[in-house]
C-alpha positions as CSV (number, residue, x, y, z in Angstrom):
1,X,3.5,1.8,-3.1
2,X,2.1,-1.4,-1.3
3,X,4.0,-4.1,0.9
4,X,1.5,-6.7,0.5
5,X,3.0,-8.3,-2.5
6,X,5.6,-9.0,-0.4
7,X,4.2,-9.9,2.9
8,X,3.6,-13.7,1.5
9,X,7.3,-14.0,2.6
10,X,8.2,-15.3,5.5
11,X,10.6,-13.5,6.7
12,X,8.5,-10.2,6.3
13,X,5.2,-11.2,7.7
14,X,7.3,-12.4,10.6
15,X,8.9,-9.1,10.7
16,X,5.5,-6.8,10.5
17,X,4.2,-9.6,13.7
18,X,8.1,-8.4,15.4
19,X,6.4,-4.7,14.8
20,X,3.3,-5.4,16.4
21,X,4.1,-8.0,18.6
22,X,7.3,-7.4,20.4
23,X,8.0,-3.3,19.3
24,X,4.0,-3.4,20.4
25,X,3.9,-0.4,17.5
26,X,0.4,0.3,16.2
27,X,-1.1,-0.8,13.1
28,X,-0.3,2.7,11.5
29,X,3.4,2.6,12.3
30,X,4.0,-0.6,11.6
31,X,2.2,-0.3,8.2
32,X,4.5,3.1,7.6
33,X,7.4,0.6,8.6
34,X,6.7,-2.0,6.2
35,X,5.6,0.8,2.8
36,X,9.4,2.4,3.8
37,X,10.9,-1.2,3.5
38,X,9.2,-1.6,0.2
39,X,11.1,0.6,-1.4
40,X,13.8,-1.1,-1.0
41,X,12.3,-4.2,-1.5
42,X,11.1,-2.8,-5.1
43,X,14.7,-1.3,-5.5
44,X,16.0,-4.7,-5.0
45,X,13.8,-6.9,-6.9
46,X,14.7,-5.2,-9.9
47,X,18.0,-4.9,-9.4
48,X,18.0,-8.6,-8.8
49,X,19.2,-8.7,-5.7
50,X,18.3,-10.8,-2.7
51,X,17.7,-8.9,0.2
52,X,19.7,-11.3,2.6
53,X,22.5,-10.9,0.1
54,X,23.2,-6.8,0.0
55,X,25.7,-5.2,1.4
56,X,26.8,-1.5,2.5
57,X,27.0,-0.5,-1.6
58,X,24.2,-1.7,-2.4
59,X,22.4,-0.3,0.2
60,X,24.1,3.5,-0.5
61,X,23.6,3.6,-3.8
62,X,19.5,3.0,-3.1
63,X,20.1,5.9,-1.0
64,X,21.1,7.2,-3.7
65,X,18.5,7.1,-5.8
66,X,15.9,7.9,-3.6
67,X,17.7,11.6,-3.7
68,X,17.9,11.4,-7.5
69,X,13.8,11.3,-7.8
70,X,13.2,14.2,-5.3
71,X,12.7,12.4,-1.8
72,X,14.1,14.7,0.4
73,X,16.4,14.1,3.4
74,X,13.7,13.6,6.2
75,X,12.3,10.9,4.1
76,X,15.2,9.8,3.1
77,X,16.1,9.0,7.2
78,X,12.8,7.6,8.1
79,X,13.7,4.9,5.2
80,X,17.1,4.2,6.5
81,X,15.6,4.0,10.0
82,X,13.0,1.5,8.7
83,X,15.5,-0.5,6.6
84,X,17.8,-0.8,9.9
85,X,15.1,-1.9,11.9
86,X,14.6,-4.7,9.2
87,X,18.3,-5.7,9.1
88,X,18.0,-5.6,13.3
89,X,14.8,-8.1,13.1
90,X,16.5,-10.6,10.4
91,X,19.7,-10.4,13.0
92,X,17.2,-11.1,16.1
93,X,15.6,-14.4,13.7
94,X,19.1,-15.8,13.1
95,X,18.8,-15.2,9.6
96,X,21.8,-12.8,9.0
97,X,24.7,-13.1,11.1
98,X,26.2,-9.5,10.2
99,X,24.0,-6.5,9.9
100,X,24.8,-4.6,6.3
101,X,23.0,-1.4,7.8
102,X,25.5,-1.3,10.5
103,X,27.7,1.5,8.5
104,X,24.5,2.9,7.1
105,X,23.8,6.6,8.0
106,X,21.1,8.8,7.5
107,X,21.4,12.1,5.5
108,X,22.2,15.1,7.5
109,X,19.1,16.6,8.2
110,X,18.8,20.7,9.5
111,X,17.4,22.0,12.2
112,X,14.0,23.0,11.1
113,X,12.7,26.1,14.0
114,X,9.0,25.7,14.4
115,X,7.3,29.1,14.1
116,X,6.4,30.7,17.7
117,X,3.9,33.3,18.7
118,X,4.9,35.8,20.8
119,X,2.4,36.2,24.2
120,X,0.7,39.5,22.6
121,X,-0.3,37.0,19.2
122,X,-1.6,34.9,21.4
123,X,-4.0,37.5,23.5
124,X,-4.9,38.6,19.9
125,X,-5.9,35.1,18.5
126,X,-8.2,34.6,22.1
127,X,-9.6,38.1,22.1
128,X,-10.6,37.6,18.4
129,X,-13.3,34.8,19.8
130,X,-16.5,36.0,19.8
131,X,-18.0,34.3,22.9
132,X,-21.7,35.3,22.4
133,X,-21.3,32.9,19.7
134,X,-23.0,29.5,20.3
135,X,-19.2,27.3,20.5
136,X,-17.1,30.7,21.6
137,X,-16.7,29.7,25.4
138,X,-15.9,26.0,23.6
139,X,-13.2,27.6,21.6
140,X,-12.1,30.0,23.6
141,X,-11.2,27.2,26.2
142,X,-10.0,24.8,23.5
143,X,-7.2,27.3,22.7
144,X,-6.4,28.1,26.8
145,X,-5.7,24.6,27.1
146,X,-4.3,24.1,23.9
147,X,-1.2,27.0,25.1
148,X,-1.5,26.5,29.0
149,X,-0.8,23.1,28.4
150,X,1.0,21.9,25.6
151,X,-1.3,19.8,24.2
152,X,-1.0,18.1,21.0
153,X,-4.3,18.4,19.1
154,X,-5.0,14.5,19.3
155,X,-4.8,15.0,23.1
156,X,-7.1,17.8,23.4
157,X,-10.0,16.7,21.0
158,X,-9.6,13.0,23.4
159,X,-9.2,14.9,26.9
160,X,-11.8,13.7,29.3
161,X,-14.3,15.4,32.0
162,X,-12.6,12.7,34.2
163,X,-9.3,13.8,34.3
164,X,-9.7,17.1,35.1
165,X,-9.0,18.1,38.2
166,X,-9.6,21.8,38.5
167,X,-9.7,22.4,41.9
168,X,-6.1,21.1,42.3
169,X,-5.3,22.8,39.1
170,X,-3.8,20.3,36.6
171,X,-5.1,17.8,34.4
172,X,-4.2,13.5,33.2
173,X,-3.8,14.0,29.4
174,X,-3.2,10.3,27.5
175,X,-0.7,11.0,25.2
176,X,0.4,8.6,22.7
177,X,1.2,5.4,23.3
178,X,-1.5,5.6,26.1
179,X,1.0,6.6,28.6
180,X,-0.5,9.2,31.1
181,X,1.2,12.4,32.3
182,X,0.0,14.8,34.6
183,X,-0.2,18.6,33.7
184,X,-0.4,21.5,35.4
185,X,-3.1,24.0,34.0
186,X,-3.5,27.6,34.4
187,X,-6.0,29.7,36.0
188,X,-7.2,31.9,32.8
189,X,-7.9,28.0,31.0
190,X,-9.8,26.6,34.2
191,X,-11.9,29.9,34.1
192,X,-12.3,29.5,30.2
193,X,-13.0,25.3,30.8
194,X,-15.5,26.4,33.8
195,X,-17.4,29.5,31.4
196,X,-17.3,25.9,28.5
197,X,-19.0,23.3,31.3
198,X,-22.1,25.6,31.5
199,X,-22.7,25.8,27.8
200,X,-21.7,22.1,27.2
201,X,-24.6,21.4,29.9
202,X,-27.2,21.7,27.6
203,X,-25.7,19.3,24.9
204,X,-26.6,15.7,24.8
205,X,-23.7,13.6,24.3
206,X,-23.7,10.9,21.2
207,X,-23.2,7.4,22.7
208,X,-19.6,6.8,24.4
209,X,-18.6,10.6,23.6
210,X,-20.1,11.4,27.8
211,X,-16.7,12.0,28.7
212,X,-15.3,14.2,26.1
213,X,-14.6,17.5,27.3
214,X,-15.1,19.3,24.1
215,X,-17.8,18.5,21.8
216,X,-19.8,19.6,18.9
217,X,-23.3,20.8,18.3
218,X,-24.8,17.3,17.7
219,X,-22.7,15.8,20.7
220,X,-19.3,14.3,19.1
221,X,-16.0,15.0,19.8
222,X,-14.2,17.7,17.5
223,X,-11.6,16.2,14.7
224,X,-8.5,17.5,14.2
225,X,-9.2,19.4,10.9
226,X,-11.7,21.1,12.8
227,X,-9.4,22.4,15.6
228,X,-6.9,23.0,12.6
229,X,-9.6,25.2,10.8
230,X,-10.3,27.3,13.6
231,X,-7.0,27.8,14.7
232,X,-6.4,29.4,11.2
233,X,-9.8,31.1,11.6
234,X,-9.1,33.1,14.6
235,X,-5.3,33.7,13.5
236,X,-7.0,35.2,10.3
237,X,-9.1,37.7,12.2
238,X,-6.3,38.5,14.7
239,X,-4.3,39.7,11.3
240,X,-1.8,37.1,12.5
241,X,0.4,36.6,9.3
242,X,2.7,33.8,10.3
243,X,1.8,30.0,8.9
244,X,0.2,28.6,12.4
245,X,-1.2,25.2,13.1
246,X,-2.6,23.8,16.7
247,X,0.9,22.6,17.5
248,X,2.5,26.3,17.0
249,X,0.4,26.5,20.9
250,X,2.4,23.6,21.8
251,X,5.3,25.4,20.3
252,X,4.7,28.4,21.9
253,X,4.2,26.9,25.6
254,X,7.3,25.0,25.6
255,X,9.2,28.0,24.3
256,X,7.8,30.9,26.9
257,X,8.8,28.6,29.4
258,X,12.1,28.3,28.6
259,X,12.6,31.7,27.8
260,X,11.0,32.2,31.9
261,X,13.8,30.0,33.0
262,X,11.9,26.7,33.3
263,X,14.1,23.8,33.6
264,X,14.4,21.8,30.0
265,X,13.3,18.3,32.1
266,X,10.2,19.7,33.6
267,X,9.4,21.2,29.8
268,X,9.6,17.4,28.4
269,X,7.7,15.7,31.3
270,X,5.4,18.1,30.5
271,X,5.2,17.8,26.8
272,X,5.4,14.0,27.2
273,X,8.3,13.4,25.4
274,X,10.5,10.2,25.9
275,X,13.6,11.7,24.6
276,X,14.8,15.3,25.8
277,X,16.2,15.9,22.0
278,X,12.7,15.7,21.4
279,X,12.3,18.7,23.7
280,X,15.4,20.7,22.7
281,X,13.7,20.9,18.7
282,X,10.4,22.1,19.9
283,X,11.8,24.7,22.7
284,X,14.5,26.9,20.3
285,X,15.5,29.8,22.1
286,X,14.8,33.6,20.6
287,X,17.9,34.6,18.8
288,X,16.7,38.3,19.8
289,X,16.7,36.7,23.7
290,X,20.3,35.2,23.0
291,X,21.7,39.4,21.6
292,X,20.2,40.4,24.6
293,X,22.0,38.3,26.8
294,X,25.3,38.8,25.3
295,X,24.6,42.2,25.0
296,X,23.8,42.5,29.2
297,X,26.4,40.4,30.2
298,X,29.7,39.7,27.4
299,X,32.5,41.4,29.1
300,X,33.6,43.0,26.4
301,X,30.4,44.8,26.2
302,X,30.7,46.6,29.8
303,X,31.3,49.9,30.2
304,X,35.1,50.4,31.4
């Protein structure tokens, strides 16, 4: 599905310059903004309808429909979102003077756990990298970091030589939006990172890569599908069953903490979250950790 059929109106290519301009959302979002709208654009059109002239029905029965052909809730309430974000802009313009999305709500979506490792997984994954293998110090560090500090895959494959500060143990990670956090970093990933600087000292990085911390063979910075490949290479030889990704070490690092009693705020400042919901979906805690606690401590399990 494509919006630009219907960007030569006016009130749409002023609303994907809103996006841009005044949201300050990147091209990508804005352009996954605008293909949601056109749904309901399309819906619209051959319905007949104006879209300055619908109204809450109109609006639910698109819903609908988008449920009828197989788009599942989670679509289904990035759509809405995108719709009301519309409806909000034409408000802003002076174009509507009531807001038909106002009453509009997004299908109930489930909690959806993300799949952890435990700590022994992870020791299995690491010790399965062979380090006399030309990038095994590279990996072996890519996946310390990865779990010592919660990094999201585009933040690790972008993390620079000049925002590590070892000595004083953390490091600056530019997370999205470009907004800088600073994270604390273990000892076992500055050994690994250290063991990686001596092998990377006899590559020559490609132009404007001389700050990436991890690169390839020929001098570029890794992609994500190749951190995603080895990730599921090393979980493979570990005999790790469970459907892993690089963001399971995010996961995993915001979970462990939890589980040791680590305050939920410092988790998300750590994990560079704007909202704390954010942090409360990625850091479940382990039913088997909840039995245990009731078990311990309920009253009416104490001995008499």
């Amino acid at each position: 599905m494509n919006i630009d059929p219907f960007l030569s109106d006016r009130n749409i290519s002023g609303y994907r310059t809103y996006l841009l301009l005044e949201r300050s959302f990147s091209e990508n979002t804005s352009s996954a903004y605008l293909e949601d709208l056109s749904k309901l654009l399309i819906y619209l059109r051959e319905a007949h309808i104006d879209y300055l002239d619908v109204d809450l029905d109109v609006l639910r029965d698109f819903l609908v429909g988008l449920s009828d052909i197989g788009i599942c809730g989670r679509s289904q309430a990035r759509v809405v979102s995108g719709i009301k974000s519309f409806y909000h802009y034409l408000i802003l313009d002076g174009k509507l003077e009531e807001d038909p999305t106002e009453l509009l709500e997004s299908p109930k979506i489930g909690l959806k756990l993300p799949e952890v490792l435990t700590i022994g997984e992870i020791d299995s994954i690491l010790d399965a990298i062979d380090l006399s293998s030309p990038q095994g110090h590279r990996n072996r560090a890519m996946l310390e970091v990865l779990y010592s500090c919660g990094l999201r895959v585009s933040e690790l494959i972008n993390l620079q030589l000049s925002n590590l500060y070892l000595k004083e143990e953390y490091i600056v990670v530019i997370g999205k939006g470009d907004k800088q956090r600073i994270v604390p970093i273990s000892r076992c990933a500055i050994k690994e990172l250290n063991y990686w600087m001596q092998d990377r000292s006899f590559i020559e990085p490609k132009k404007g890569e001389e700050d990436i911390v991890f690169l390839s063979r020929r001098g570029t910075r890794l992609t994500r599908n190749m951190v995603f490949h080895l990730v599921k290479y090393y979980a493979d030889l570990a005999g790790i069953r469970k459907s892993i990704s690089p963001h399971t070490f995010r996961h995993s690092f915001a979970t462990h903490l939890l589980e040791g009693g680590a305050n939920l705020r410092a988790i998300q400042e750590m994990l560079g979250h704007k909202s704390i919901l954010t942090t409360e979906i990625y850091t479940h805690v382990d039913v088997n950790l909840l039995r245990d606690q009731v078990n311990r401590f309920h009253p009416m399990n104490q001995d008499n």
